[in-house]
C-alpha positions as CSV (number, residue, x, y, z in Angstrom):
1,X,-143.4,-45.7,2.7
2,X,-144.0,-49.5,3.0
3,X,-145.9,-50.4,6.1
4,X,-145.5,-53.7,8.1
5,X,-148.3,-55.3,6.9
6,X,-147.2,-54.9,3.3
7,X,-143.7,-56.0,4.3
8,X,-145.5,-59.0,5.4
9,X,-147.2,-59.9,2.6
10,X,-144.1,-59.6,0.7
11,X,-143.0,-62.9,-0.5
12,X,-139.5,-64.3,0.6
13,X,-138.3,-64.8,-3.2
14,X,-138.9,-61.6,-4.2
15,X,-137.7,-60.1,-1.2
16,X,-134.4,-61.6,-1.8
17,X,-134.5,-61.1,-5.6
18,X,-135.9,-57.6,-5.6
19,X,-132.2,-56.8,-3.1
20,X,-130.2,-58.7,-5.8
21,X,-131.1,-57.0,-8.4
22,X,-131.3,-53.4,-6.9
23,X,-127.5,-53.7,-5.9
24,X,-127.1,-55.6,-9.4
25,X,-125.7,-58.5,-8.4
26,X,-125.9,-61.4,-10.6
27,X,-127.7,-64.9,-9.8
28,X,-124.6,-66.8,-10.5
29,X,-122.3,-64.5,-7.8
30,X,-125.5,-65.8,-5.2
31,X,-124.6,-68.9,-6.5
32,X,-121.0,-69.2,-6.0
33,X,-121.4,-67.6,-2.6
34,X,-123.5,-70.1,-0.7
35,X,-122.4,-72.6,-2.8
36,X,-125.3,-74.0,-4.3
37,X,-126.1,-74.4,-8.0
38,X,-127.7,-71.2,-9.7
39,X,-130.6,-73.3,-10.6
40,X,-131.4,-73.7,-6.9
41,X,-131.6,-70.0,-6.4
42,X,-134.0,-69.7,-9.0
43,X,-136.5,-71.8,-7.7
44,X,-135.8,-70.5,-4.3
45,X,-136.2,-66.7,-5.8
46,X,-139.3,-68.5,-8.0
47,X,-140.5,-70.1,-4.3
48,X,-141.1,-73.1,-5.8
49,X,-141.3,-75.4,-3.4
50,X,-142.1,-78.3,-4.9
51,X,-138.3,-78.2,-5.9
52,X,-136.9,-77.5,-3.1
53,X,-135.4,-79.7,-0.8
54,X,-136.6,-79.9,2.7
55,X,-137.2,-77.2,4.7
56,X,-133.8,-77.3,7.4
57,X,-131.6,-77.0,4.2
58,X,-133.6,-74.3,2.6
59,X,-133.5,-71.9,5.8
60,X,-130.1,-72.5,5.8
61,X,-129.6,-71.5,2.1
62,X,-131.9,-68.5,2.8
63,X,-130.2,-67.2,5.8
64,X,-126.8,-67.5,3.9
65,X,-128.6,-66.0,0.9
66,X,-129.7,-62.9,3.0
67,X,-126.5,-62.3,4.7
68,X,-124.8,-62.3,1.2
69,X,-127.3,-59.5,0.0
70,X,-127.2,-57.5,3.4
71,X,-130.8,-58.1,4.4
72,X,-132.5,-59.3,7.3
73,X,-132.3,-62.9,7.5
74,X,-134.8,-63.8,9.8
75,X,-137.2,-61.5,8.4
76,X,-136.5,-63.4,5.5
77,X,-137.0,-66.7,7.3
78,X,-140.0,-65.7,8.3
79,X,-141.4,-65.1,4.6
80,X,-140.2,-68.4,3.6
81,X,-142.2,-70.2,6.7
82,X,-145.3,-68.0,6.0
83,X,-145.3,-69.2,1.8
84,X,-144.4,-72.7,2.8
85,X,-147.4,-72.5,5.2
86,X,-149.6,-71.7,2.7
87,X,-148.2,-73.9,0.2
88,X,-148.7,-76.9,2.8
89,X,-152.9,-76.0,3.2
90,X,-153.1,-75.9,-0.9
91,X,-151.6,-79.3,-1.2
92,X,-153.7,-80.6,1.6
93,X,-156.8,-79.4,0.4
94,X,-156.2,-81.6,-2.3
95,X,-155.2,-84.6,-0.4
96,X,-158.1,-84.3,1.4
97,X,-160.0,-84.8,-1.7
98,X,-158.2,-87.5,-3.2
99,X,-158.9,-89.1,0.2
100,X,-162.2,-88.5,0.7
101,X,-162.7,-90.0,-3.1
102,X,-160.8,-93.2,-1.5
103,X,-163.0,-93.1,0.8
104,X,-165.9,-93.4,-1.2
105,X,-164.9,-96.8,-3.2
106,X,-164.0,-98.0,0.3
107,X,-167.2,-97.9,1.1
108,X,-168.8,-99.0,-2.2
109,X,-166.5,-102.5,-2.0
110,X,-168.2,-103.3,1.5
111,X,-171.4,-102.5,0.3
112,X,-170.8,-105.3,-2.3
113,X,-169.4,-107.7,0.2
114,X,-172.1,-107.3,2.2
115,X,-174.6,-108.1,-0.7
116,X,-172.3,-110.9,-1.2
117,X,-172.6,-112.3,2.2
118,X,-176.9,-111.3,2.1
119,X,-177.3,-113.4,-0.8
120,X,-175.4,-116.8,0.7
121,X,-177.3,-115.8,4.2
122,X,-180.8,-116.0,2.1
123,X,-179.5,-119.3,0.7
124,X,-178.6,-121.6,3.9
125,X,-180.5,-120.1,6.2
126,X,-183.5,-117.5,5.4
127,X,-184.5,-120.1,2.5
128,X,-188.1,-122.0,3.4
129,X,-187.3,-125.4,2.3
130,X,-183.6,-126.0,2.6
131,X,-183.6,-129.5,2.2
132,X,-185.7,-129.3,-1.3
133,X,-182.9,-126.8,-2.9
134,X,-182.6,-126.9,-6.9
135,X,-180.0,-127.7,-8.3
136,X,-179.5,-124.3,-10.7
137,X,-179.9,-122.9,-7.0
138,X,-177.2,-125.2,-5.6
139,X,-174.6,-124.6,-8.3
140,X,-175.2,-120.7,-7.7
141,X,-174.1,-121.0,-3.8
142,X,-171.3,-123.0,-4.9
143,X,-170.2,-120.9,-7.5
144,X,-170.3,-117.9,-4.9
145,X,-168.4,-119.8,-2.5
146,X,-165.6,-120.7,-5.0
147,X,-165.6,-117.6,-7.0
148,X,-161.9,-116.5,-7.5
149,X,-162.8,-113.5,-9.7
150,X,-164.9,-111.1,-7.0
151,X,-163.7,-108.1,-8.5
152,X,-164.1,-104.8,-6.0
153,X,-165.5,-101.1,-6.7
154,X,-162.7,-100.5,-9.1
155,X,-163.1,-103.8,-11.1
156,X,-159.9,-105.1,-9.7
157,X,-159.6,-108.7,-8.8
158,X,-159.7,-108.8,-5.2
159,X,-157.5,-112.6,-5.0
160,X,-154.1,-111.7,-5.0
161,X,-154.4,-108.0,-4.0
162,X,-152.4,-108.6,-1.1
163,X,-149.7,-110.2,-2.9
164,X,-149.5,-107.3,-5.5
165,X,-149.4,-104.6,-2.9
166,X,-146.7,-106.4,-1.1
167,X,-144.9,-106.9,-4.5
168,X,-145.8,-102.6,-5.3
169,X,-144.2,-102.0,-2.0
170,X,-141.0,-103.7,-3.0
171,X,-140.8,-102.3,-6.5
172,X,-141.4,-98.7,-4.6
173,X,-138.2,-99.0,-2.3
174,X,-135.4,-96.8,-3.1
175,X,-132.0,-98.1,-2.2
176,X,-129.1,-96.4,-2.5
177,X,-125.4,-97.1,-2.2
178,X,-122.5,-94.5,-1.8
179,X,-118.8,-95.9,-2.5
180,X,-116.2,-93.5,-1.1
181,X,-112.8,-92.4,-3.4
182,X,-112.0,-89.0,-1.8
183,X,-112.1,-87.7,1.4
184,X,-115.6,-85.6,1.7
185,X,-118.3,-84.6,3.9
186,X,-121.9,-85.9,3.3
187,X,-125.3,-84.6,5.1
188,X,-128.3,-87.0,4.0
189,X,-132.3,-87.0,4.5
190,X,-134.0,-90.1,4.0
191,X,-137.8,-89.8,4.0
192,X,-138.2,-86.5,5.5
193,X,-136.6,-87.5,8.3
194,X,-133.5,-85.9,10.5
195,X,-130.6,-85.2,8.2
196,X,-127.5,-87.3,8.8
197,X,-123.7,-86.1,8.8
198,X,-120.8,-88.4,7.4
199,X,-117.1,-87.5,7.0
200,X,-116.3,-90.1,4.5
201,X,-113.1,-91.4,3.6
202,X,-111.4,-93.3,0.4
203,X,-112.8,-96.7,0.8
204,X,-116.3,-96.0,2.7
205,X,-119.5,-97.5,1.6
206,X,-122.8,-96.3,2.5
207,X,-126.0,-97.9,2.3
208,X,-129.8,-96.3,2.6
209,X,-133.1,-97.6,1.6
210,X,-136.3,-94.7,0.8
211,X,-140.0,-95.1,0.2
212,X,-140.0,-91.6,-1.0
213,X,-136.9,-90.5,-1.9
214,X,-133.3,-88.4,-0.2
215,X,-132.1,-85.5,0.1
216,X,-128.7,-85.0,0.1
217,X,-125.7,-82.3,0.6
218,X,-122.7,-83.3,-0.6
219,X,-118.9,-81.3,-0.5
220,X,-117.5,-82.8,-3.7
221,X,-119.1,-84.8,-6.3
222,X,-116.4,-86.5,-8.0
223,X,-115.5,-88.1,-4.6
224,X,-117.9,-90.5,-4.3
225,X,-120.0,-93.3,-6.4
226,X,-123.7,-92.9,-6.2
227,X,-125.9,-96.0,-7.0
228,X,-130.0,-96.1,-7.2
229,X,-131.3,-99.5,-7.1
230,X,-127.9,-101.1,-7.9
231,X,-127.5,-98.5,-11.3
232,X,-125.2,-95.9,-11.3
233,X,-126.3,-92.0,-10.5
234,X,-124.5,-89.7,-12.2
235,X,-124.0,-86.3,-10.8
236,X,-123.7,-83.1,-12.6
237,X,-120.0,-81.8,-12.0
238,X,-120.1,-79.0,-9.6
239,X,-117.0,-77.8,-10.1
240,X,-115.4,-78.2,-6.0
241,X,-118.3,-76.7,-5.1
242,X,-121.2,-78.2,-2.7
243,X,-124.3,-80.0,-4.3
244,X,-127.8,-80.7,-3.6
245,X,-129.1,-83.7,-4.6
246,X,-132.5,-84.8,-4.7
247,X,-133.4,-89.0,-5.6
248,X,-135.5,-89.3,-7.3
């Protein structure tokens, strides 16, 4: 008999896959039931969570996934926070060590600067005879002064890296705009943030902009016009039923 602490361990894909499959119901009936594509129950089965939307639509897919099977669906909402949990400490572990690494060349490009800054101190002020400077001396202070080509720790010129990140920031924005043909509903997440509902009718016209990307619900795919940086989206035809869709 399967104690609690086993049960715990048990992970909330295979909990829900392991009742599938022992009252032989197919993936695609899960599917068609909570109205989600089949591949979406795979990775949810798989507990891939790097392909699964955020987490308020997931427990919701869960909870109708469980009560589709017959199982407990807090129990299984509990498995799913425990693995997504774990997930999140992994992938911080290694943000922490891309960040400490960041860090590092941080603090290699002031030590540089303040080299930089030594060496023109040493010239105007520490220097013993100021007024008897040579002239190779004086062309190296001006060349300091008007260097344009101060590259940092990375050997990236340092001139215009405002500019570029400005520019990256731009190129980086996600905009995306929903034209309305048929009436349908629409549930959207923009950057992780609190989903927003829409009834939309023929004629509507949305417009969102995304550093990182949306997630969205949507009741009927051939009723609307999606648009990513002013170029069509297409949409895989889901056949009446509800979509997820994740930009990018």
């Amino acid at each position: 008999m399967t104690s609690e602490n086993d049960q715990n361990r048990v992970s909330f894909g295979q909990y829900l896959k392991n009742t599938r499959q022992d009252k032989q119901i197919s993936l695609e009936a899960v599917a068609n039931a909570i109205k989600i594509q089949a591949k979406l129950v795979e990775h949810i089965e798989n507990e891939e969570h790097d392909k699964l939307p955020t987490a308020v639509f997931v427990k919701g897919f869960l909870r109708a996934y469980a009560d589709f099977v017959g199982v407990d669906k807090d129990k299984t909402v509990q498995f799913y926070n425990a693995s997504l949990d774990e997930y999140k400490k992994s992938a911080g572990f290694e943000s922490d060590r891309l960040g400490k690494r960041e860090a590092t060349w941080q603090q290699v490009f002031i030590l540089i600067c303040a080299m930089i800054l030594v060496i023109i101190l040493s010239v105007f002020v520490i220097s013993p005879q100021p007024d008897i400077i040579e002239e190779d001396q004086l062309d190296q202070v001006e060349q300091i002064l008007n260097d344009k080509e101060v590259l940092n720790a990375e050997g990236n010129n340092v001139e215009g890296t405002l500019e570029e990140r400005a520019s990256q920031k731009r190129a980086n924005t996600i905009l995306l705009r929903i034209h309305t043909i048929e009436a349908t509903t629409l549930k959207i997440i923009v950057d992780n943030q609190d989903p927003q509902s829409y009834n939309l009718h023929p004629g509507d016209r949305l417009e969102f902009a995304a550093s990182s990307g949306f997630n969205i619900l949507l009741g009927k795919t051939s009723a609307v016009r999606l648009f990513v940086n002013d170029k069509p989206f297409r949409v895989s035809d889901s056949n009446g039923q509800m979509v997820n869709i994740q930009i990018p």
